[in-house]
C-alpha positions as CSV (number, residue, x, y, z in Angstrom):
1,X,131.3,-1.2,-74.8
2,X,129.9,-1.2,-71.1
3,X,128.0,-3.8,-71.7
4,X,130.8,-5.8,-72.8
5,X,132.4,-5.0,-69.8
6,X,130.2,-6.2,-67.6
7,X,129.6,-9.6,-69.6
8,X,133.7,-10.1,-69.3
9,X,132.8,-9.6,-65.9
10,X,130.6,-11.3,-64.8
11,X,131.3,-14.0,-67.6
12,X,131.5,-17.5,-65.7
13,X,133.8,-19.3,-68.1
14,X,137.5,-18.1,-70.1
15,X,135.7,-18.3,-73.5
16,X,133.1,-16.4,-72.9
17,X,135.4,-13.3,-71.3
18,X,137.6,-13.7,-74.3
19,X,134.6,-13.0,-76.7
20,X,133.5,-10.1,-74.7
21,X,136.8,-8.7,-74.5
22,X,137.3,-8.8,-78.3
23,X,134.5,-7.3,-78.9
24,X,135.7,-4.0,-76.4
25,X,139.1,-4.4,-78.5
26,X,136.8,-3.8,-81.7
27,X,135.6,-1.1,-80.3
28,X,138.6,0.5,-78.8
29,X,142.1,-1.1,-78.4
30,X,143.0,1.5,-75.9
31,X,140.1,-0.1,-73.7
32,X,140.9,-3.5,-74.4
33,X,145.2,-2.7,-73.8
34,X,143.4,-1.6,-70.2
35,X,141.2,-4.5,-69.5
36,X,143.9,-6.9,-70.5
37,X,146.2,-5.1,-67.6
38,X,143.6,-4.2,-64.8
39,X,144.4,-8.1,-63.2
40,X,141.0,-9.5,-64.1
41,X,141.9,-12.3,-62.1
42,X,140.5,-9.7,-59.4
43,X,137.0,-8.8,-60.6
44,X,136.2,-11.3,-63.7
45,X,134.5,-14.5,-62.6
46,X,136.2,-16.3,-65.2
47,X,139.3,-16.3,-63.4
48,X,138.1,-16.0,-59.7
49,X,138.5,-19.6,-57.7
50,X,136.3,-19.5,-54.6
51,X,132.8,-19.0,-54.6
52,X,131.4,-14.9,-55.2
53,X,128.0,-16.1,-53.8
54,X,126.2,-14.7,-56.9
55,X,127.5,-11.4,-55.1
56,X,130.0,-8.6,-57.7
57,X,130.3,-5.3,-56.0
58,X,133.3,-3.0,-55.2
59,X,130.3,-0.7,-52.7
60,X,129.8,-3.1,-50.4
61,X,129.4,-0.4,-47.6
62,X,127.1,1.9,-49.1
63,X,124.3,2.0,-46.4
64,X,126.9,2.5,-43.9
65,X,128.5,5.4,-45.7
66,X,125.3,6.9,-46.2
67,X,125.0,6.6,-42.5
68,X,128.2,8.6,-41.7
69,X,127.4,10.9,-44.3
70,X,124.0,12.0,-42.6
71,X,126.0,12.5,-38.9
72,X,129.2,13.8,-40.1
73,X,128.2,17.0,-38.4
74,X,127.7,15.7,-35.1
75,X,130.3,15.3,-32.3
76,X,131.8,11.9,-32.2
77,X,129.9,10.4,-29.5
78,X,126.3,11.3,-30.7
79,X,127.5,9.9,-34.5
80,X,128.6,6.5,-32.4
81,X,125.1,6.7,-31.0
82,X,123.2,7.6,-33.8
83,X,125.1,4.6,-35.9
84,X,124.2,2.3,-33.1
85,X,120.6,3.3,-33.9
86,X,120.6,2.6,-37.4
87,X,121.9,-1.0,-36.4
88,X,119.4,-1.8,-34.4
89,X,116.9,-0.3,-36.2
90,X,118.3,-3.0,-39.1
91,X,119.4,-5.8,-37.0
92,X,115.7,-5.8,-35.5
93,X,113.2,-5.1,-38.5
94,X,115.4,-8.2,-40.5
95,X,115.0,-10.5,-37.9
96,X,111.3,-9.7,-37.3
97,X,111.1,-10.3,-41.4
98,X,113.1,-13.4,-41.4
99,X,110.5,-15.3,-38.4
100,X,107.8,-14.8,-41.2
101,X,109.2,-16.8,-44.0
102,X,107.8,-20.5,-44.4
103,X,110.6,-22.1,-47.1
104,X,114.0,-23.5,-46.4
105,X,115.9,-20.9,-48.5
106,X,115.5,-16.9,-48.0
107,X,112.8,-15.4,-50.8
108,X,115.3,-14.5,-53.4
109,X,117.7,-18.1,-53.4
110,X,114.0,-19.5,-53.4
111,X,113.3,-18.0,-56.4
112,X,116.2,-18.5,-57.7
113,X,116.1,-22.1,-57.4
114,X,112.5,-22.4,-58.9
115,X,113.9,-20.5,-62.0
116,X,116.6,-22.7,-62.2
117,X,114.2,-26.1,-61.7
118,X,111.9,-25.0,-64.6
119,X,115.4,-24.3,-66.7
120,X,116.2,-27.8,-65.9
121,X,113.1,-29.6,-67.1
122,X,114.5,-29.6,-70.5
123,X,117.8,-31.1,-70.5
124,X,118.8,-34.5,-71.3
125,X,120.6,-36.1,-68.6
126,X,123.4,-39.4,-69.3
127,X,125.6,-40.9,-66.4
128,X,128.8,-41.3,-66.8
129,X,130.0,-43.1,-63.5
130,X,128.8,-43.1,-60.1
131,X,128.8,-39.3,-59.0
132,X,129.9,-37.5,-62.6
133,X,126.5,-36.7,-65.5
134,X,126.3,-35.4,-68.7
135,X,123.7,-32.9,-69.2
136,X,123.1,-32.2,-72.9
137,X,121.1,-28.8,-73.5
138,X,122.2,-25.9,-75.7
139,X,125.4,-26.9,-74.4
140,X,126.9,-30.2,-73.0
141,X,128.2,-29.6,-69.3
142,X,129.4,-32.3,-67.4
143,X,128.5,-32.5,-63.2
144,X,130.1,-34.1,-60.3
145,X,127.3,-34.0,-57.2
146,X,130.0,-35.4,-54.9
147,X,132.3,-32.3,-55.2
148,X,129.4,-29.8,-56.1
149,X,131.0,-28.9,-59.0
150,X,129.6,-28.4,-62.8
151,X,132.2,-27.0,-66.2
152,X,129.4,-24.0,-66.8
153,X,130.9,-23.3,-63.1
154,X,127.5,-21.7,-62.2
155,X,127.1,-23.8,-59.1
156,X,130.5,-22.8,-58.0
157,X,130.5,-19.4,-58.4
158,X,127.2,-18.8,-57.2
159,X,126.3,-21.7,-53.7
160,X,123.4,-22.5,-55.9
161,X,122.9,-25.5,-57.7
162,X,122.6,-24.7,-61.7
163,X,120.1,-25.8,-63.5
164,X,122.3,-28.8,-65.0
165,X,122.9,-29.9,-61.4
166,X,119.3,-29.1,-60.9
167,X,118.8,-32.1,-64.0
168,X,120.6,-34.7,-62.4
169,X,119.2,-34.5,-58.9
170,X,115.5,-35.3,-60.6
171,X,117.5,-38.0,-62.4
172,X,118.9,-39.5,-59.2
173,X,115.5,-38.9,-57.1
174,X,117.5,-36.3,-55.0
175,X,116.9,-32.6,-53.4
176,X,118.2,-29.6,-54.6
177,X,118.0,-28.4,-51.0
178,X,120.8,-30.8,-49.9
179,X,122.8,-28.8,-52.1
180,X,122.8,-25.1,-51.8
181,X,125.2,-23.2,-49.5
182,X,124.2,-23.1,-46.0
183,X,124.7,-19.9,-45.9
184,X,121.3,-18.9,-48.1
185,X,118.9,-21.2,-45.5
186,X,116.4,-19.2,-43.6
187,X,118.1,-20.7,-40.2
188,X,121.9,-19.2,-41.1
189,X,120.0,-16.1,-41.7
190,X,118.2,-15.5,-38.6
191,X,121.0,-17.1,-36.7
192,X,122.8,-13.1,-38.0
193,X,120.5,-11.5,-36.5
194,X,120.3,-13.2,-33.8
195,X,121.8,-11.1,-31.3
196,X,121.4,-7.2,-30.5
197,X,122.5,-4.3,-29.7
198,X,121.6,-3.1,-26.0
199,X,120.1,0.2,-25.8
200,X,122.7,2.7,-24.3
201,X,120.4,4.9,-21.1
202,X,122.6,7.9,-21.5
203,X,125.2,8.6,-23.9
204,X,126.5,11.6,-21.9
205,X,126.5,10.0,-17.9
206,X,126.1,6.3,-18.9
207,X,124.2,4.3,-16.0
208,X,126.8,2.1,-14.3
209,X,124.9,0.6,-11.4
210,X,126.5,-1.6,-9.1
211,X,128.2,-3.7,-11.1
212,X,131.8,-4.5,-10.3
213,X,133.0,-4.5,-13.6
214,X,132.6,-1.1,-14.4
215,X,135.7,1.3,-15.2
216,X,135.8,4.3,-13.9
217,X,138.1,6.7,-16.2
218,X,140.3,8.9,-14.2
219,X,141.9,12.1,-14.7
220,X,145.8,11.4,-16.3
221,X,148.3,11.1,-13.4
222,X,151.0,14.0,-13.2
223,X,154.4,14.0,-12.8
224,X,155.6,15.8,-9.4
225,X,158.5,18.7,-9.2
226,X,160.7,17.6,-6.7
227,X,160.9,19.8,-3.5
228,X,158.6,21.9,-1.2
229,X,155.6,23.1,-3.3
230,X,154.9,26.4,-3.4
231,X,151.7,27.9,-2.4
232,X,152.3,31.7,-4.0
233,X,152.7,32.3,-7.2
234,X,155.8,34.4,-7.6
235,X,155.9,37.7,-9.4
236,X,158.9,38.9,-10.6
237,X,160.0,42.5,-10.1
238,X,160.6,45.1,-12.0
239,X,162.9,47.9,-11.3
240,X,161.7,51.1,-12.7
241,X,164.6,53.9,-13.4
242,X,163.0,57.1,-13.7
243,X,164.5,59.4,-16.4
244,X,165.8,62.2,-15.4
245,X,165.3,66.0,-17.2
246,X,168.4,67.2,-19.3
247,X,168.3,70.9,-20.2
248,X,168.9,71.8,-24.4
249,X,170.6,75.1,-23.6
250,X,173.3,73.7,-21.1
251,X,173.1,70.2,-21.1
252,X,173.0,70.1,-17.6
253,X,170.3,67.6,-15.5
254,X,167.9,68.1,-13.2
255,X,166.2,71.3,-15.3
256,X,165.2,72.2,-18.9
257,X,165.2,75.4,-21.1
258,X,163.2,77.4,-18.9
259,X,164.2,77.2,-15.9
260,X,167.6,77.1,-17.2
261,X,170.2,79.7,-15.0
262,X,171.9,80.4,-18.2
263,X,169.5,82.0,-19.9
């Protein structure tokens, strides 16, 4: 039944979903009463209408968690400084990676693309009008290459064009290249790594130097009390009343029992 679950989920068109779905609700109605009302229109792919990016994940921040959970021991400003590390630890060995690679596309949209090339060498590929193809394989899908769009909504869903998009662009003597999101090219990617984070000198007394810009945090101003100030501290007196003695034989003060006249 997991399995089905993720199929519905990461199923690209409604019919597909459905058939996963029904087969959870053979399983277990209860499960399928609870897919049906968990707004799949959230999570399923089916029913999502921007582009995922190939991308289905509800732990987007993992590294970053695992991060905070390593320093959540330290005082605030050392876990700042110690999460600034990590990021330029990250932001440095990716963009040293990235100067290495030789192809348009980062390594995994370049393979990718070649998996979705030799997918395409098959299909059978009819035009229907200037910018819209049928591509007859297993299935029949049709493409539009002016609006990037194909019905097995691969291309959409992912930035990449699928492999029947992938058909009509050998058709048409055209480049696959021309038509994946720019956000998988090598240059978008080192352009996000571009910049870096300046090494702090001293977290505790940071190094200001001359520079005019540089605020200087102050104590918080105090309010004040209006009239002379006082320069000793007052101490209140206390009057101490002595007790005096009361005799038990004659109740008198001044003496007890012993020395008492009356006895």
């Amino acid at each position: 039944m997991i399995n089905d679950f993720y199929a519905a989920a990461y199923a690209p068109k409604l019919e597909t979903f459905e058939r996963s779905i029904e087969n959870i609700k053979g399983i277990s109605p209860e499960a399928y009463d609870w897919v049906i009302h968990s707004e799949p229109e959230h999570w399923a792919n089916a029913f999502f209408g921007g582009a995922r990016y190939n991308y289905l994940t509800s732990n987007f921040g993992q590294q970053f968690y695992s991060w905070v959970s390593e320093a959540h021991e330290l005082p605030i400003t050392q876990m700042i400084d110690m999460l600034r590390d990590k990021m330029m630890e990250i932001i440095y060995a990716r963009g040293v990676e990235s100067n290495q690679w030789m192809t348009k596309l980062t390594p995994s949209k370049e393979e990718m693309l070649q998996k979705e090339t030799s997918v395409a060498r098959s299909f059978q590929v009819f035009s229907q009008e200037s910018s819209m193809f049928e591509v007859r394989g297993e299935t029949v899908d049709i493409v539009d290459i002016d609006h990037w769009d194909c019905s097995c909504k691969g291309w959409q869903l992912t930035g990449m064009p699928c492999c029947h998009a992938i058909a009509v662009f050998e058709c048409v003597g055209r480049s696959p290249y021309d038509y994946c999101s720019r956000y998988f090219t090598v240059d978008n990617y080192r352009l996000t790594y571009a910049e870096s984070i300046h090494p702090v000198p001293n977290v505790d007394r940071p190094d200001l130097g001359e520079s005019s810009l540089a605020v200087v945090v102050t104590p918080p101003p105090t309010k004040r009390a209006p009239g002379r100030p006082r320069t000793k501290q007052i101490v209140e007196s206390i009057d101490i009343i002595k007790r005096q003695l009361q005799c038990s034989n004659c109740k008198g003060l001044g003496h007890n029992r012993k020395t008492c006249k009356l006895s």
